[in-house]
C-alpha positions, -999 to +999 in steps of 0.1 A: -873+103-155-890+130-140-920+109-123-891+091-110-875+116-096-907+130-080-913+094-065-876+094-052-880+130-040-911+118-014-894+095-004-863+114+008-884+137+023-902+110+046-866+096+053-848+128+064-876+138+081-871+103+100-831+104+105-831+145+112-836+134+148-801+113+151-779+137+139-756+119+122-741+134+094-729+109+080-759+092+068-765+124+050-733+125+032-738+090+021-771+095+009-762+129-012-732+104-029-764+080-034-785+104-050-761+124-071-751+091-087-779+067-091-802+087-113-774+088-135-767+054-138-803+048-144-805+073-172-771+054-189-789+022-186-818+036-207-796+049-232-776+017-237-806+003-240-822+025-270 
């Protein structure tokens, strides 16, 4: 989980670096739901799994 999260992180970075220039907000707020949620559900589909 945490290599993934690093990989994930560098990403981000790259992309808001990319998008700061549009000033949209909105993106942003969609991608803080996507974040905040997806590493969770990735984490419950590991434990299902066992």
């Amino acid at each position: 989980m945490e290599e993934l999260m690093r990989q994930v992180n560098r990403y981000l970075i790259g992309w808001m670096g990319h998008y700061r220039l549009a000033g949209t907000p909105s993106v942003y707020k969609d991608l803080d739901e996507w974040i905040s949620r997806r590493p969770r559900q990735l984490q419950w589909k590991r434990w299902k799994k066992g």
